[in-house]
C-alpha positions in Angstrom: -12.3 9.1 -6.1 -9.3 9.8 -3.8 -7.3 7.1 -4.8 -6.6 5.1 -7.9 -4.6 1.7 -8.3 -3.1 0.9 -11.2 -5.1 -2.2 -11.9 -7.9 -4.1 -10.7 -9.5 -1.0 -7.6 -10.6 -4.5 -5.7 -6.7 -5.2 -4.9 -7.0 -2.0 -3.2 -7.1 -3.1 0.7 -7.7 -0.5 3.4 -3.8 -0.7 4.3 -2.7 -0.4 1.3 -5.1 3.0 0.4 -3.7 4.2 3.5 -0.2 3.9 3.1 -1.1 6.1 -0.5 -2.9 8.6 1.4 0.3 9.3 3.9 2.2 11.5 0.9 -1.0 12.6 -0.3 -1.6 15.0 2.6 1.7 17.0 1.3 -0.3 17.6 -1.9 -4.4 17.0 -1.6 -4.8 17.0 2.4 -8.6 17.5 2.6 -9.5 14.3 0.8 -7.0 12.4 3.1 -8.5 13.8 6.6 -12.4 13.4 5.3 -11.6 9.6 5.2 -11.1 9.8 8.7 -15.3 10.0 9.0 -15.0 6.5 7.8 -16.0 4.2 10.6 -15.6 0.7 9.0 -13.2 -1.3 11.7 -11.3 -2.7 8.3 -10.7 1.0 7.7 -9.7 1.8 11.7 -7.3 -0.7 12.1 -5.3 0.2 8.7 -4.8 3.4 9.4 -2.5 2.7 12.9 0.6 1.8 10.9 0.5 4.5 8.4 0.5 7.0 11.3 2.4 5.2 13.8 5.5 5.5 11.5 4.4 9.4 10.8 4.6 9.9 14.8 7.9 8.1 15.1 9.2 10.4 12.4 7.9 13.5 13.5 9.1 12.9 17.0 12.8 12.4 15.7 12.6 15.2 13.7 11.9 17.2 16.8 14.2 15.8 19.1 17.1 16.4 16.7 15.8 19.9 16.5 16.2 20.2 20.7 19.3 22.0 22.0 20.3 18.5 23.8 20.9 17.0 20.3 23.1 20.1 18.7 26.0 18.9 20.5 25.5 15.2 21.7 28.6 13.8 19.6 30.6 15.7 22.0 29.6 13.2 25.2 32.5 10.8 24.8 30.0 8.1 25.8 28.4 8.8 22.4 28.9 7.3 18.8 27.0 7.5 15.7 25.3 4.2 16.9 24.2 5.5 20.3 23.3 8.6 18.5 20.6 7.0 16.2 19.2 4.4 19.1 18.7 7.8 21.0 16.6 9.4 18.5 14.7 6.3 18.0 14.2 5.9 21.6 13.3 9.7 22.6 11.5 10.3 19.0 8.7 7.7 20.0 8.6 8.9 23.4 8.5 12.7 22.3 6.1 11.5 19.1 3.6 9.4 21.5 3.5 12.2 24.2 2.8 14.8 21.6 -0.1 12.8 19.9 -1.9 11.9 22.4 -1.7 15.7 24.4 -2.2 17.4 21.2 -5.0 15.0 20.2 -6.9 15.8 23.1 -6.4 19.3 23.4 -7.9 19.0 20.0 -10.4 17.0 21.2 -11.2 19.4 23.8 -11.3 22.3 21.5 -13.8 20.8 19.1 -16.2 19.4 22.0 -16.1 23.0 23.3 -17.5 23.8 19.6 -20.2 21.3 19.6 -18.3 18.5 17.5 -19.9 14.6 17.7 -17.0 13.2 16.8 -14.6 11.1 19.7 -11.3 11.2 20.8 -9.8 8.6 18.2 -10.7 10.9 15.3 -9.4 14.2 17.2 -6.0 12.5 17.7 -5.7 11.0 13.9 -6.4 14.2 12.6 -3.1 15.5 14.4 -1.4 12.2 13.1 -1.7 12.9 9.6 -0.9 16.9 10.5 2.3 15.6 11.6 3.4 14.1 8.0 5.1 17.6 6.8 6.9 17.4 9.9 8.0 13.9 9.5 9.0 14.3 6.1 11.6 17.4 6.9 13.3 14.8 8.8 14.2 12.5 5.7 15.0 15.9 4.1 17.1 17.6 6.2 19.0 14.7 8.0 20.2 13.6 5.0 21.4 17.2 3.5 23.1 17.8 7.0 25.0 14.9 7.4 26.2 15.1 3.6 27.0 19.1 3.9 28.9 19.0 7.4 29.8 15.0 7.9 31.3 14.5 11.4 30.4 18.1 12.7 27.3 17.4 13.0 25.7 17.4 16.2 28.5 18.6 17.6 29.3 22.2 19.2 30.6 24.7 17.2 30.8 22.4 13.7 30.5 23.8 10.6 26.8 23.3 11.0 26.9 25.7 13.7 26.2 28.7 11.8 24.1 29.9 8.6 23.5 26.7 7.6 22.4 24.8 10.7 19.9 27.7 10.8 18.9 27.5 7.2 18.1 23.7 8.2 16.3 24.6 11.0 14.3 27.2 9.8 13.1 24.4 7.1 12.2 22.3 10.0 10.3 25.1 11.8 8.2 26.0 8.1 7.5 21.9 8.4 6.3 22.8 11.6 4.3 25.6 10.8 2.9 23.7 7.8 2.1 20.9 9.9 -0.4 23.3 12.3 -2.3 24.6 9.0 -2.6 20.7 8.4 -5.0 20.8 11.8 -7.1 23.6 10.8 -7.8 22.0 7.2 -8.4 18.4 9.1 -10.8 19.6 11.3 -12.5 21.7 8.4 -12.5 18.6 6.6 -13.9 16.0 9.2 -16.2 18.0 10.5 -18.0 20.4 7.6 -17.1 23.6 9.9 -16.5 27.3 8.4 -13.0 28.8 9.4 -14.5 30.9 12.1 -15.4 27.6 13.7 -12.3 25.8 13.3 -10.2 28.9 14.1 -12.2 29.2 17.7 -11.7 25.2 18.2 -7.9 25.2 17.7 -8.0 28.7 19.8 -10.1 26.5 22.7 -7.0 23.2 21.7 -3.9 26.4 22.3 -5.5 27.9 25.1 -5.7 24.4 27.0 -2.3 23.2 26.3 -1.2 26.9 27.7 -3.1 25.9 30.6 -1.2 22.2 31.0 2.1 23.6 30.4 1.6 26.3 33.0 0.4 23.7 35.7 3.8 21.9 34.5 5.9 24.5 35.3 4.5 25.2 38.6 5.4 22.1 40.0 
Protein backbone atom coordinates (compact mmCIF):
# COMPACT_ATOMS: atom_id res chain seq x y z
CA UNK A 1 0.00 0.00 0.00
CA UNK A 2 1.45 3.36 -1.12
CA UNK A 3 0.10 5.32 1.46
CA UNK A 4 -0.76 5.01 5.14
CA UNK A 5 -2.85 7.48 7.44
CA UNK A 6 -2.31 7.54 10.73
CA UNK A 7 -5.77 6.41 11.81
CA UNK A 8 -8.84 5.24 10.45
CA UNK A 9 -7.44 4.51 6.10
CA UNK A 10 -11.37 5.51 5.41
CA UNK A 11 -10.56 9.34 6.35
CA UNK A 12 -8.18 9.00 3.63
CA UNK A 13 -9.97 11.08 0.70
CA UNK A 14 -8.46 11.11 -2.86
CA UNK A 15 -7.25 14.84 -2.10
CA UNK A 16 -5.82 14.28 0.71
CA UNK A 17 -3.66 10.90 -0.66
CA UNK A 18 -2.72 13.15 -3.21
CA UNK A 19 -1.37 15.97 -1.53
CA UNK A 20 0.88 12.88 0.43
CA UNK A 21 1.96 11.54 -2.74
CA UNK A 22 3.43 15.28 -3.95
CA UNK A 23 6.75 14.75 -1.57
CA UNK A 24 6.64 11.19 -2.06
CA UNK A 25 7.94 11.43 -5.74
CA UNK A 26 11.40 13.01 -4.15
CA UNK A 27 11.68 9.61 -2.34
CA UNK A 28 9.34 6.50 -3.87
CA UNK A 29 8.42 8.06 -7.46
CA UNK A 30 7.22 4.85 -9.19
CA UNK A 31 4.39 4.17 -6.81
CA UNK A 32 3.27 7.87 -7.15
CA UNK A 33 3.12 7.94 -11.20
CA UNK A 34 1.39 4.22 -11.38
CA UNK A 35 -1.56 5.94 -9.56
CA UNK A 36 -1.89 7.92 -12.44
CA UNK A 37 -3.58 4.56 -14.34
CA UNK A 38 -6.30 5.23 -11.88
CA UNK A 39 -9.31 6.39 -13.81
CA UNK A 40 -11.86 6.93 -10.92
CA UNK A 41 -13.20 10.78 -11.62
CA UNK A 42 -12.97 11.17 -7.51
CA UNK A 43 -9.35 10.32 -8.18
CA UNK A 44 -9.06 12.78 -11.50
CA UNK A 45 -10.26 15.74 -10.06
CA UNK A 46 -7.95 15.49 -6.78
CA UNK A 47 -5.08 15.36 -8.36
CA UNK A 48 -5.47 19.06 -10.22
CA UNK A 49 -4.55 21.01 -7.06
CA UNK A 50 -1.68 18.95 -5.95
CA UNK A 51 -0.10 19.61 -9.40
CA UNK A 52 -1.32 22.92 -10.10
CA UNK A 53 0.68 24.26 -7.18
CA UNK A 54 3.85 21.89 -8.39
CA UNK A 55 3.57 23.87 -11.94
CA UNK A 56 3.22 27.30 -10.34
CA UNK A 57 6.41 26.40 -8.40
CA UNK A 58 8.33 24.96 -10.93
CA UNK A 59 7.60 27.84 -13.31
CA UNK A 60 9.00 30.44 -10.62
CA UNK A 61 11.82 28.50 -10.08
CA UNK A 62 12.65 28.83 -13.68
CA UNK A 63 11.88 32.25 -14.29
CA UNK A 64 14.08 33.29 -11.41
CA UNK A 65 16.73 31.20 -13.04
CA UNK A 66 16.31 33.36 -16.56
CA UNK A 67 18.90 36.10 -17.16
CA UNK A 68 15.86 38.84 -17.09
CA UNK A 69 15.53 38.00 -13.30
CA UNK A 70 19.59 38.23 -12.30
CA UNK A 71 19.33 41.83 -12.37
CA UNK A 72 15.61 43.01 -12.21
CA UNK A 73 16.08 44.94 -8.69
CA UNK A 74 18.15 47.24 -10.76
CA UNK A 75 14.85 48.73 -12.92
CA UNK A 76 14.01 51.60 -10.64
CA UNK A 77 10.39 50.75 -11.35
CA UNK A 78 10.98 47.54 -9.31
CA UNK A 79 10.65 46.67 -5.51
CA UNK A 80 10.61 43.57 -3.60
CA UNK A 81 6.75 43.70 -4.03
CA UNK A 82 6.78 43.99 -7.81
CA UNK A 83 9.49 41.51 -7.78
CA UNK A 84 7.35 38.62 -6.21
CA UNK A 85 3.89 39.64 -8.25
CA UNK A 86 6.31 39.18 -11.31
CA UNK A 87 7.40 35.76 -10.55
CA UNK A 88 3.98 34.84 -9.66
CA UNK A 89 2.65 36.24 -12.73
CA UNK A 90 5.42 34.86 -15.37
CA UNK A 91 5.96 31.51 -13.20
CA UNK A 92 2.26 30.42 -14.03
CA UNK A 93 2.59 31.62 -17.48
CA UNK A 94 6.08 29.90 -17.92
CA UNK A 95 4.67 26.75 -15.68
CA UNK A 96 1.24 26.39 -17.82
CA UNK A 97 3.18 26.85 -21.20
CA UNK A 98 5.72 24.23 -20.27
CA UNK A 99 3.03 21.58 -19.10
CA UNK A 100 1.03 21.51 -21.56
CA UNK A 101 4.06 21.62 -24.58
CA UNK A 102 5.98 19.21 -22.67
CA UNK A 103 2.91 17.05 -21.94
CA UNK A 104 2.18 16.63 -25.43
CA UNK A 105 5.43 16.22 -26.81
CA UNK A 106 5.26 13.40 -24.28
CA UNK A 107 2.20 12.46 -25.57
CA UNK A 108 3.44 12.36 -29.00
CA UNK A 109 6.37 10.38 -28.12
CA UNK A 110 4.60 7.57 -26.36
CA UNK A 111 1.66 7.39 -29.24
CA UNK A 112 4.63 7.10 -31.63
CA UNK A 113 5.55 3.90 -29.31
CA UNK A 114 2.21 2.31 -29.35
CA UNK A 115 0.96 3.68 -25.86
CA UNK A 116 -3.23 3.63 -25.15
CA UNK A 117 -3.07 5.95 -22.73
CA UNK A 118 -4.50 9.91 -23.59
CA UNK A 119 -3.28 13.19 -23.38
CA UNK A 120 -4.34 13.88 -19.60
CA UNK A 121 -2.15 11.17 -18.32
CA UNK A 122 0.95 12.12 -20.70
CA UNK A 123 0.75 15.77 -19.20
CA UNK A 124 0.40 14.60 -15.37
CA UNK A 125 3.19 12.43 -15.69
CA UNK A 126 5.30 15.69 -16.52
CA UNK A 127 3.38 17.45 -13.56
CA UNK A 128 4.59 15.27 -10.99
CA UNK A 129 8.26 15.29 -12.88
CA UNK A 130 8.22 18.84 -12.17
CA UNK A 131 8.08 18.41 -8.15
CA UNK A 132 12.19 18.23 -7.85
CA UNK A 133 12.13 21.31 -9.72
CA UNK A 134 9.63 22.99 -7.66
CA UNK A 135 11.04 22.08 -4.53
CA UNK A 136 14.77 23.75 -5.44
CA UNK A 137 12.73 26.80 -5.45
CA UNK A 138 11.70 26.74 -1.66
CA UNK A 139 15.41 25.69 -1.26
CA UNK A 140 17.33 27.95 -2.93
CA UNK A 141 15.23 31.22 -2.69
CA UNK A 142 15.40 30.99 0.76
CA UNK A 143 19.40 30.35 1.17
CA UNK A 144 19.90 33.25 -1.45
CA UNK A 145 18.07 35.78 -0.05
CA UNK A 146 19.51 34.95 3.61
CA UNK A 147 23.32 34.60 2.14
CA UNK A 148 23.30 37.89 -0.14
CA UNK A 149 20.07 40.08 1.28
CA UNK A 150 19.52 43.08 -0.97
CA UNK A 151 22.05 41.94 -3.75
CA UNK A 152 20.03 39.76 -4.90
CA UNK A 153 18.79 39.96 -8.25
CA UNK A 154 20.71 42.58 -8.90
CA UNK A 155 23.84 42.98 -11.27
CA UNK A 156 27.05 42.39 -9.99
CA UNK A 157 25.82 41.55 -6.13
CA UNK A 158 27.54 39.36 -4.03
CA UNK A 159 25.45 36.70 -5.59
CA UNK A 160 27.05 37.38 -8.75
CA UNK A 161 29.87 35.05 -8.49
CA UNK A 162 30.67 31.38 -6.97
CA UNK A 163 27.82 31.36 -5.12
CA UNK A 164 25.01 32.44 -7.47
CA UNK A 165 26.52 29.58 -9.52
CA UNK A 166 26.67 27.06 -6.82
CA UNK A 167 22.79 27.97 -6.54
CA UNK A 168 22.19 27.59 -9.91
CA UNK A 169 23.90 24.65 -10.57
CA UNK A 170 21.54 23.15 -7.65
CA UNK A 171 18.62 24.35 -9.71
CA UNK A 172 20.02 22.83 -12.95
CA UNK A 173 20.66 19.12 -10.93
CA UNK A 174 16.69 19.78 -9.91
CA UNK A 175 16.24 20.08 -13.43
CA UNK A 176 18.15 17.26 -14.45
CA UNK A 177 16.43 15.14 -11.73
CA UNK A 178 13.14 16.33 -12.81
CA UNK A 179 13.80 14.74 -16.66
CA UNK A 180 14.77 11.20 -15.03
CA UNK A 181 11.33 11.71 -13.12
CA UNK A 182 9.77 11.36 -16.97
CA UNK A 183 11.48 8.33 -17.94
CA UNK A 184 10.57 6.50 -14.51
CA UNK A 185 6.70 7.95 -15.02
CA UNK A 186 6.39 6.64 -18.20
CA UNK A 187 8.12 3.27 -17.18
CA UNK A 188 5.66 3.26 -14.43
CA UNK A 189 2.29 4.12 -16.23
CA UNK A 190 2.81 2.26 -18.88
CA UNK A 191 4.77 -1.36 -17.93
CA UNK A 192 7.55 -0.39 -20.82
CA UNK A 193 11.39 -1.66 -20.64
CA UNK A 194 13.96 1.28 -20.83
CA UNK A 195 14.58 0.71 -24.43
CA UNK A 196 10.95 1.73 -24.94
CA UNK A 197 10.82 4.59 -22.75
CA UNK A 198 14.23 5.90 -23.81
CA UNK A 199 12.91 5.82 -27.71
CA UNK A 200 9.47 7.60 -26.51
CA UNK A 201 11.13 10.52 -24.69
CA UNK A 202 13.83 10.48 -27.84
CA UNK A 203 10.33 10.77 -30.26
CA UNK A 204 9.01 13.73 -27.04
CA UNK A 205 13.01 15.70 -27.66
CA UNK A 206 13.07 15.31 -31.16
CA UNK A 207 9.50 17.04 -31.49
CA UNK A 208 9.97 19.87 -29.23
CA UNK A 209 13.48 20.44 -31.37
CA UNK A 210 11.19 20.54 -34.16
CA UNK A 211 8.62 23.32 -32.46
CA UNK A 212 11.41 25.43 -31.27
CA UNK A 213 13.00 25.47 -34.68
CA UNK A 214 9.73 26.50 -36.41
CA UNK A 215 9.76 29.20 -33.50
CA UNK A 216 12.79 30.67 -34.36
CA UNK A 217 12.08 30.86 -38.03
CA UNK A 218 9.43 33.12 -37.65
Amino acid sequence: MLLEASGDSRELTPTRAWWMRVPAVLVSPRPVFFALREEDEDDVAARAEPILAVILLAGMAAVLATPTAADLLDNPEYDAILLAIWTFIAGGIYGAVGYFVFGFALYFGVRLLGSAGDFRRARQTVGLALVPLAASLLVTLPLRLALYGGDTFRAGGADDGLGGDVLLGLQLGAAAWSVALVGIGVRATHGWDWLRVFASITAAVALLAALLGVFWML
